[in-house]
C-alpha positions in Angstrom: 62.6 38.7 -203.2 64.8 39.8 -200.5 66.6 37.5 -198.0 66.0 38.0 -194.2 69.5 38.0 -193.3 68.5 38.3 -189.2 66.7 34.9 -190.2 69.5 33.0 -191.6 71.7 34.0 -188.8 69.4 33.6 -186.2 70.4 30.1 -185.1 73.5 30.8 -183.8 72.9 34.0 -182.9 70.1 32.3 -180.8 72.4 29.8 -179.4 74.7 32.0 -178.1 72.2 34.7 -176.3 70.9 30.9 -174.6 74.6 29.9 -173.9 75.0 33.6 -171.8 71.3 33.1 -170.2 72.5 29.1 -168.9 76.4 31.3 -167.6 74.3 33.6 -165.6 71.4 31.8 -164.3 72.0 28.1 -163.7 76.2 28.2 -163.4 76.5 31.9 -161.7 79.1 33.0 -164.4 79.4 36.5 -166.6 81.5 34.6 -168.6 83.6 31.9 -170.0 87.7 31.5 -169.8 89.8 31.0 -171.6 89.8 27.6 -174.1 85.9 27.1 -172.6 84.0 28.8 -175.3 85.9 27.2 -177.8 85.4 23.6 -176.5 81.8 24.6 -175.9 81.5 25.4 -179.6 83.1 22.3 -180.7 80.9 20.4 -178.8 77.9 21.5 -179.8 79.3 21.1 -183.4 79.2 17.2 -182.9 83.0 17.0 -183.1 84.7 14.5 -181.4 87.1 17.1 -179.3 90.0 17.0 -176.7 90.6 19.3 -174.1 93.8 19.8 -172.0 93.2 22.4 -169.7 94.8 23.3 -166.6 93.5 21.8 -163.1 91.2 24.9 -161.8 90.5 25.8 -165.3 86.6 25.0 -165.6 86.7 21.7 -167.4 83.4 20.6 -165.8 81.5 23.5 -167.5 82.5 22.6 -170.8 80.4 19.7 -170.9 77.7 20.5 -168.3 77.1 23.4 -170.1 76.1 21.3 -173.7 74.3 18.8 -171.7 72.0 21.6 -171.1 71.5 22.4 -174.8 71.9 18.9 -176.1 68.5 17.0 -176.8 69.5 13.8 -175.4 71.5 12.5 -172.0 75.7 13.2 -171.5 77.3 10.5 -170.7 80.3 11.1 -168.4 82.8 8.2 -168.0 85.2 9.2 -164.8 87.5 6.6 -163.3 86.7 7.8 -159.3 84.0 7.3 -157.5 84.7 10.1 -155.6 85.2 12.8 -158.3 81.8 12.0 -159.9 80.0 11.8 -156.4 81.2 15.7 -156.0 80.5 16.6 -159.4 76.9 14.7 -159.1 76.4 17.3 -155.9 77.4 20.3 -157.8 74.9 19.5 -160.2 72.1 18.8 -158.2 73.0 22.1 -156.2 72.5 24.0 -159.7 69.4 22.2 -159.7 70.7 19.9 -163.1 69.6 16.2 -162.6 72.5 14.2 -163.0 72.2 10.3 -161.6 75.3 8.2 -160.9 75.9 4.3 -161.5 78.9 2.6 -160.1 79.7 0.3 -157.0 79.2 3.0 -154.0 75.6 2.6 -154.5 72.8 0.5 -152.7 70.6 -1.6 -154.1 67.7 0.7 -154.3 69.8 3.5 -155.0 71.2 1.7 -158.3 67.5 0.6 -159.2 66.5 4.2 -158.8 69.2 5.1 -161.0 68.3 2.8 -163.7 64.6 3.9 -163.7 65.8 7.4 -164.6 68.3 6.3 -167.3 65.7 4.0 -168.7 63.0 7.3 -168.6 65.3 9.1 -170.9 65.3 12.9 -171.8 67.9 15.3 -170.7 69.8 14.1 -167.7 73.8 13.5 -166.7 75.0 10.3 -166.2 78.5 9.3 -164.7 79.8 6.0 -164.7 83.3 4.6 -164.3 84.8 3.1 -167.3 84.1 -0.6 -165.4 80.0 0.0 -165.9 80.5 0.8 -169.4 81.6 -2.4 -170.1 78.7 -4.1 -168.7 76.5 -5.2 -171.4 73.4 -4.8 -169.6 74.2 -1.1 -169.1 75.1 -0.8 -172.5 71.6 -2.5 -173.7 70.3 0.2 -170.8 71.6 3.1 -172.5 70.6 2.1 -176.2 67.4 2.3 -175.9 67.8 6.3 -176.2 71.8 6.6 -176.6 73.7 9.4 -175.3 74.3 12.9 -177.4 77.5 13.4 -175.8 79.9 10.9 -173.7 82.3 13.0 -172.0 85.5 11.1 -170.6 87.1 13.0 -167.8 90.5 12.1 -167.1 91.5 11.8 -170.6 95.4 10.3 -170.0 94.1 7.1 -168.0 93.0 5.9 -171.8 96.2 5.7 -173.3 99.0 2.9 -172.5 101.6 6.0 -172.1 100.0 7.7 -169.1 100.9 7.7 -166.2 97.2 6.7 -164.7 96.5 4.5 -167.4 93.6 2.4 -166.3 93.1 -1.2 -168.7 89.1 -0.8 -168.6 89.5 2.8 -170.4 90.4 -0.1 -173.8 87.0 -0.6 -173.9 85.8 2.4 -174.6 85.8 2.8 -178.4 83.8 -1.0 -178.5 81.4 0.6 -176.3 81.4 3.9 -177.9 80.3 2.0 -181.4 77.4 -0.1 -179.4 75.8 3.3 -178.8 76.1 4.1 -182.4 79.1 6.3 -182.1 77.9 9.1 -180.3 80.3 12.7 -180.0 83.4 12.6 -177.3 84.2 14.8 -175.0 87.8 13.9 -173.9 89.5 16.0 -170.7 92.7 16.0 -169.0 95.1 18.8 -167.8 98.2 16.7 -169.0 98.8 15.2 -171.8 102.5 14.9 -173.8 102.4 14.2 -177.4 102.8 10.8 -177.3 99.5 10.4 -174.8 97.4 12.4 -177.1 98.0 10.5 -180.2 97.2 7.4 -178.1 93.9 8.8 -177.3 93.4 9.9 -180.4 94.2 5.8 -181.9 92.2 4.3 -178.0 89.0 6.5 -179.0 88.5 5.9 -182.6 88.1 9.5 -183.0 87.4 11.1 -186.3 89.4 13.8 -187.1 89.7 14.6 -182.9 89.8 18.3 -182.2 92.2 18.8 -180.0 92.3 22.5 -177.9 95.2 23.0 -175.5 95.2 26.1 -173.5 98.8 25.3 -171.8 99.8 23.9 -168.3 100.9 26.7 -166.7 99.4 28.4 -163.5 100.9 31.1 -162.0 100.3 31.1 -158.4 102.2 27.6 -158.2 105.4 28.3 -156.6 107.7 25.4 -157.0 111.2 24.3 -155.6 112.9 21.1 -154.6 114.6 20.3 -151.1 117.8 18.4 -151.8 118.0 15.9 -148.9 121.1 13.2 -148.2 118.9 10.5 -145.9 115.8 9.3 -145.3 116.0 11.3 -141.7 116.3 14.4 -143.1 113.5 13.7 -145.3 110.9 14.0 -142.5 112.8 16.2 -140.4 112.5 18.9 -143.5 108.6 17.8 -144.1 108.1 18.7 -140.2 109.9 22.2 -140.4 107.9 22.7 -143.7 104.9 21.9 -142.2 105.8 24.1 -139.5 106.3 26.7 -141.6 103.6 26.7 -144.2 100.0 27.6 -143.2 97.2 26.4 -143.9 96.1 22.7 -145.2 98.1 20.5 -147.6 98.5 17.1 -148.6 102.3 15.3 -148.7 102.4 12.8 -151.1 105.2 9.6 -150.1 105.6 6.7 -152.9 105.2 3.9 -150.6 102.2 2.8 -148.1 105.3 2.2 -145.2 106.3 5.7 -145.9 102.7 7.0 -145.4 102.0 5.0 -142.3 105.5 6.2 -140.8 105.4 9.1 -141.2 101.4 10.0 -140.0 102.6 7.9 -136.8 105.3 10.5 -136.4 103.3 13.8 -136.9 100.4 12.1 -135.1 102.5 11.6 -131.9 103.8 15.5 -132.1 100.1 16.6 -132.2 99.5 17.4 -135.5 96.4 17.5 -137.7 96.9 14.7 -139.8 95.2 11.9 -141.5 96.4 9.0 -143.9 95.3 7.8 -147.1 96.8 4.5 -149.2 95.3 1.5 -151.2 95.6 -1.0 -148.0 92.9 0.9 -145.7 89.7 -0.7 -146.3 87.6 1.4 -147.9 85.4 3.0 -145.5 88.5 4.0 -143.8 89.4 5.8 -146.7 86.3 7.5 -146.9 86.3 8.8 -143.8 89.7 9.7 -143.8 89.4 11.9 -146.9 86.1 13.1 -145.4 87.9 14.6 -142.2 90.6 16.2 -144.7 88.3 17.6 -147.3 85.7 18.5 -144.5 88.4 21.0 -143.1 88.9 18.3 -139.9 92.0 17.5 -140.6 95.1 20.3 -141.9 97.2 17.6 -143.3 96.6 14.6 -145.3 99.3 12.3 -146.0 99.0 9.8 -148.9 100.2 7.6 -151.7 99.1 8.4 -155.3 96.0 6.3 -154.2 95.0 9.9 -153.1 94.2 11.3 -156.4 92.3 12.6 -159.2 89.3 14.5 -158.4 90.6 15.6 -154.9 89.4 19.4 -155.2 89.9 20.9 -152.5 90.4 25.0 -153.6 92.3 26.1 -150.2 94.9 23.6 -150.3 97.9 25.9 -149.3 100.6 23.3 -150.1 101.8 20.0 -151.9 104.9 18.1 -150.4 106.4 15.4 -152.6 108.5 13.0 -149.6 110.2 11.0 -152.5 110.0 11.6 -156.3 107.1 10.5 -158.3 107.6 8.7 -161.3 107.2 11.1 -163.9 106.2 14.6 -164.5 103.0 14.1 -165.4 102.1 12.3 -162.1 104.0 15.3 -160.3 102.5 18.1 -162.0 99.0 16.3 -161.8 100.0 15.7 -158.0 101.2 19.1 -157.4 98.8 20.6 -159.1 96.2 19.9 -156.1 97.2 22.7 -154.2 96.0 26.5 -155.2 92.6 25.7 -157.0 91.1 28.5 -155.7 93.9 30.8 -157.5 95.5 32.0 -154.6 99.3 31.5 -154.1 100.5 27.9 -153.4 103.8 26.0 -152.8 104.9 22.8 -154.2 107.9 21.4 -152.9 109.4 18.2 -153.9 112.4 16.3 -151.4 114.6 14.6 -153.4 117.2 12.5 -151.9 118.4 10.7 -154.9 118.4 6.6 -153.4 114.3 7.1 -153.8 114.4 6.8 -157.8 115.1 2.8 -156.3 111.6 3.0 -155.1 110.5 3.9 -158.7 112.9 1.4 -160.4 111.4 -1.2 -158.6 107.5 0.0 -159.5 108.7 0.5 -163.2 110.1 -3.4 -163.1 105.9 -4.0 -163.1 104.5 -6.9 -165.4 104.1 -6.8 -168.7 102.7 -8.9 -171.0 104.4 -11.7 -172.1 104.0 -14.1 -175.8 103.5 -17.2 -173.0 100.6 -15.6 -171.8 99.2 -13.9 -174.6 99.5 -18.0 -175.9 97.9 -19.2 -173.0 95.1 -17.1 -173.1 94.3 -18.0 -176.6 94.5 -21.3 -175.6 92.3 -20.8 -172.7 89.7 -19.1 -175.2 89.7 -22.2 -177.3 88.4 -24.2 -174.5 85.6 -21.4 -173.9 82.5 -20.8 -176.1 82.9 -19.3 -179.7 81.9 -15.8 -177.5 83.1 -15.2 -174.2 83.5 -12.6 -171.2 86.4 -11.9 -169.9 84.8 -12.9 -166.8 84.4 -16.6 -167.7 88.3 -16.0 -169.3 89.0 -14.9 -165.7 87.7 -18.0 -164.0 89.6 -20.2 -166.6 93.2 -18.7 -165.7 92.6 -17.4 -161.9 96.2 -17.0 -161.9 96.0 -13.9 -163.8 94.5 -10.2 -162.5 90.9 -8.7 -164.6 93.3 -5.5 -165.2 96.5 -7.9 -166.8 93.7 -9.5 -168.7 92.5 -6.6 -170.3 95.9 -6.0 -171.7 96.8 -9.0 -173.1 92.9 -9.2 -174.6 93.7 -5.7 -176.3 96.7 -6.8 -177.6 95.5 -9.8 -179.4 92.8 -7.4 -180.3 95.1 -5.0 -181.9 96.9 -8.1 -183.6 94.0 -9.3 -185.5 93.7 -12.2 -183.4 90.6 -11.3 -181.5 87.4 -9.6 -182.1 85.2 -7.9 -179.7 81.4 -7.6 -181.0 79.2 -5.3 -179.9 78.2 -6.3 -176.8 81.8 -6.5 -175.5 82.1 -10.4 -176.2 85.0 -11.6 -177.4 85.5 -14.5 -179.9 88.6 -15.8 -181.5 89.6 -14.9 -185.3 90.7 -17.8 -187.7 92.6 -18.1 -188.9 95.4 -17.3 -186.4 98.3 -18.4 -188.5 97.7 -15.4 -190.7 98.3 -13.4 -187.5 101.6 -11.3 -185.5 103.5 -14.0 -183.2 102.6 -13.3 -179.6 106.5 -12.5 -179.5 105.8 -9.8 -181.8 102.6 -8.6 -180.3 105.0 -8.7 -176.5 107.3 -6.7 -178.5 105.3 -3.7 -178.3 105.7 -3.1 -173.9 109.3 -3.4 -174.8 109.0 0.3 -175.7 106.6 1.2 -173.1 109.3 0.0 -170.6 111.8 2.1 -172.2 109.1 5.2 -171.8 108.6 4.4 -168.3 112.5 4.5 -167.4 113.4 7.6 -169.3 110.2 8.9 -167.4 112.0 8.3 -164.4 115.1 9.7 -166.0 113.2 13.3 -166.6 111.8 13.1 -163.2 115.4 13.3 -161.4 116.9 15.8 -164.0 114.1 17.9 -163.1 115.1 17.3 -159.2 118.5 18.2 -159.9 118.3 21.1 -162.0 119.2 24.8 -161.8 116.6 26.1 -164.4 113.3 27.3 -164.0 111.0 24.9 -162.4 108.0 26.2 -164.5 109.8 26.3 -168.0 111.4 22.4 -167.6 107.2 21.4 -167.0 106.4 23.5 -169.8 108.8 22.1 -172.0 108.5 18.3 -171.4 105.1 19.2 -171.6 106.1 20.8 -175.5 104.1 24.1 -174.0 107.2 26.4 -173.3 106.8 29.1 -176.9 108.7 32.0 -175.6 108.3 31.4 -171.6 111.8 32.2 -170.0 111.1 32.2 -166.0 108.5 32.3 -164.1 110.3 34.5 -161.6 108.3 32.4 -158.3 110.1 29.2 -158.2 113.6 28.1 -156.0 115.8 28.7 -158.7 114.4 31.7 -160.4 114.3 33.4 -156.6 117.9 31.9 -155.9 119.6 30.7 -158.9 122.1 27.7 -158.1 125.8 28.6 -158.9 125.8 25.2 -160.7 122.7 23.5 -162.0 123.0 19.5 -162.1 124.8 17.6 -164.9 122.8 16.3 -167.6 124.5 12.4 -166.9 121.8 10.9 -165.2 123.1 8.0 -163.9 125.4 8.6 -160.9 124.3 12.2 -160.3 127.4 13.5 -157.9 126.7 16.4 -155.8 127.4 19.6 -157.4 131.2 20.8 -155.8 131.4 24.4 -154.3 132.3 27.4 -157.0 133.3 30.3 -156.3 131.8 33.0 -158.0 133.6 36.0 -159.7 134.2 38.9 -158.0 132.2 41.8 -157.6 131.8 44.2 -159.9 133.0 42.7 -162.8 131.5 42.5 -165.4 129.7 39.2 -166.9 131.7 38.2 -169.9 129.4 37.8 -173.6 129.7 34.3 -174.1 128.4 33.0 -177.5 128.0 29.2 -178.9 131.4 27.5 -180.0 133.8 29.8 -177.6 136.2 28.0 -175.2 135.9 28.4 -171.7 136.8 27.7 -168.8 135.0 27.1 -164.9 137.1 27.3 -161.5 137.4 23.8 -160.2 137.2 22.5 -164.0 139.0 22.4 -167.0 138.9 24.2 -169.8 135.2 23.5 -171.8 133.6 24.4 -175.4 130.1 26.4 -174.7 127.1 24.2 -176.3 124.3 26.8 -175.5 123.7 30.2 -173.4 119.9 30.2 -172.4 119.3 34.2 -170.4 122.4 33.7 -167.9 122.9 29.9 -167.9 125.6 28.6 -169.9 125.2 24.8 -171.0 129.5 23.3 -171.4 130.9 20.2 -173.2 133.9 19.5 -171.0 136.4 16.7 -172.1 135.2 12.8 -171.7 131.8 14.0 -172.8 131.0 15.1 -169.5 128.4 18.5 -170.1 127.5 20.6 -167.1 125.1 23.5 -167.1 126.6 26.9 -164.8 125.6 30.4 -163.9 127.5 32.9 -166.8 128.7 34.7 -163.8 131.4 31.7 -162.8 132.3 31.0 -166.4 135.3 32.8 -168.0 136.8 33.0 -171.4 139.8 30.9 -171.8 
């Protein structure tokens, strides 16, 4: 009898004449980019999948897309109120019912909310990661459980982020109450370390990971050296000046942010302000003016974050360093969404890594408190909230709790059921020391500060802005230069030490003369620099020469100012 092969491979056939129907006549699109068809497809496979994709990249459709195919509702755990509010109008634009659950709403708009959940079928739901917690919205859900949960903002789940967020620890507990449903994770950043910490945070099995690389090149990035905090805003008001169109400068502190919108306020410019002490209508009508197109300039802590998309955003101006790359390449990476040209410019005068020093000297957990908040536990039923843990030791923040519950967690000495009660284990003798269990922020610490430590060498360095991202980032293959940024345009006749401690400023050098010719310099060869002595070469990368100089001082230099000796 013969086989109808059409039949056999109708299925997917099927699927993906239905995929390129939804493209053209729901989203408006002839077709996917690059990374989306492949997520799409592991999606739909019921793999549990992450997706670092650039910012601009289409990361929405790959899960709004399934939703559409999948039999059941998609989850989608975001950690802003205010990204899922613009994706919820997107959607409802397409004509895609989507609902949203979270604090913003009223009471009959969260009732009206429920009654759709609770209806079932095909529908979108965001959440933040808080409202998965709640039991009742877990009992909600599992009455027809999700196909997909999607979690945007992938990096805020693991402990080595730099938006790590302590209710995104729940998520696996809350992931096996619904009967372990597919995951979606998304991010456009994640290093190695981060994505085998979502990888451990989710439970995943065997996670698919698909990483179509950071770079984007209509980002044009340099860095400003300044030597006080004058300068600082006198170069943000020439740039400003300069630069048309909207943008958003980004200060580390909220007195820097209220200083400095006083200052461009009183010389007329378009500006509003955005930090965590405004209250938070203020906030909202604040970003409202800026997004709205009221305002040209926004200035703002980190407060002002993800989900801020805003395509025409012309510029992003760091005022002081960030604390890492991710946060400035996440930061940054605001401006030039719509794929038109875009600068980045970071002002680094080097006493603002203080600033940092003194966030990164945050606090972690200790063994006292992991012990008194066993002890507390002892004196609460055998299952407990962390609420009623919360009104037992008021001294201590929901967020710190969080921690120090996942760590006793992860040491065997707690259990979370499936409701997302907790109830000692016994016996606890048999258990990690709470020293031990402490032990482990000892390294995150040590993360945080070489972090930091990355973030100035990137300040102070002569290379290519793009390939130093791309390779802390472990996505530089055979990138070189990127041809847009400060030092590819005007390449530094000295590029900053690699000491990072006391950073001096880089002395004058006089380059060779004209004409000659630049000399072939290979590994191993002695050279020498004017205004230094005599130095071994350690590595020649294009026409930058990295030299060991005596008292293990190294110092990276144009080849056109290096010499034999």
């Amino acid at each position: 009898m013969a086989t109808n092969t059409s039949a056999v491979q109708d299925p997917g056939s099927a699927r993906r004449r239905k995929i390129q129907r939804l493209l053209r006549s729901v989203f408006g699109v002839t077709r996917l980019r690059a990374g989306q068809q492949e997520v799409i497809d592991s999606v739909l496979a019921g793999r549990d999948t992450l997706a670092i994709m650039p910012t601009g990249s289409g990361k929405s459709l790959c899960y709004q897309l399934p939703a559409a195919l999948l039999p059941g509702a998609t989850l989608v755990v975001s950690p802003l109120i205010s990204l899922m509010q613009d994706q919820l109008e997107k959607l409802q634009q397409l004509g895609i019912t989507a609902v949203q659950l979270n604090s913003s709403l009223t009471r009959a708009e969260e009732d009206e909310a429920i009654a759709r959940i609770a209806e079932g079928g095909k529908l979108i739901i965001f959440c933040t990661p808080e409202r998965l917690a709640s039991p009742a919205f877990l009992s909600l859900l599992g009455a027809a459980p999700p196909s997909l949960v999607v979690i945007d903002e992938a990096h805020c789940i693991s402990q080595w982020g730099h938006d790590f967020r302590p209710a995104f620890l729940e998520i696996a507990a809350a992931l096996r109450a619904l009967g372990r449903p597919p995951v979606l994770a998304l991010t456009a950043t994640a290093t190695e370390e981060v994505i085998a910490d979502i990888d451990t945070q989710l439970e995943a099995r065997k996670l698919h990971i698909i990483n179509t690389g950071i770079y984007r090149a209509n980002l044009r990035y340099r860095v400003i050296q300044v030597t006080n905090a004058g300068e600082q805003q006198d170069a943000v008001l020439r740039l400003l000046r300069e630069t048309a169109g909207v943008g958003i400068v980004y200060a580390a502190t909220v007195k820097a942010v209220e200083a400095l919108t006083a200052r461009l306020q009183a010389l007329g410019e378009s500006v509003s302000c955005y930090h965590g002490k405004l209250a938070a209508r203020e906030r909202k009508h604040n970003q409202d003016l800026f997004m709205g197109g009221e305002r040209r300039i926004m200035v703002a802590t980190n407060a002002f974050g993800m989900g801020i998309d805003k395509p025409d955003t012309r510029f992003v101006i760091h005022l002081q360093v960030p604390a890492n790359l991710e946060a400035y390449y996440q930061e940054s990476g605001r401006a030039g969404r719509d794929g038109l040209p875009a600068d980045c410019t970071l002002l680094y005068f080097q006493e603002d890594k203080r600033v940092q020093q003194f966030f990164l000297a945050k606090h972690y957990p200790t063994d006292g408190e992991l012990a008194a908040i066993v002890a507390a536990a002892q004196e609460l039923p055998a299952t407990f909230t962390i609420d009623a843990l919360a009104s037992s030791l008021p001294e201590y923040s929901s967020s710190h709790l969080k921690v120090c519950l996942k760590l006793l967690k992860d040491g065997k000495l707690l259990r979370q059921d499936r409701k997302l009660g907790y109830s000692l284990k016994a016996p606890l003798a048999a258990s990690p020391t709470y020293a031990q269990l402490a032990h482990i922020y000892v390294g995150k610490q040590e993360r945080d500060r070489q972090a930091l430590e990355q973030m100035v060498a990137y300040a102070q360095s002569g290379f290519c802005r793009w390939k130093l991202l791309l390779e802390y980032f472990g996505d530089a293959d055979d990138f070189e230069r990127c041809c847009t940024c400060d030092n590819c345009q005007s390449p530094p006749a000295l590029a900053a030490p690699i000491s990072l401690d006391e950073i001096p400023q880089a002395p004058a050098v006089a380059p060779a003369p004209a004409g000659l010719p630049t000399p072939q310099l290979t590994v191993g060869s002695r050279v020498r620099v004017p205004r230094y002595q005599t130095g071994t070469v350690l590595s020649v990368a294009g026409d930058q020469v990295t030299i060991a100089f005596p008292e293990n001082t190294t110092r990276t230099f144009m080849a056109e100012f290096v010499a034999p000796a």
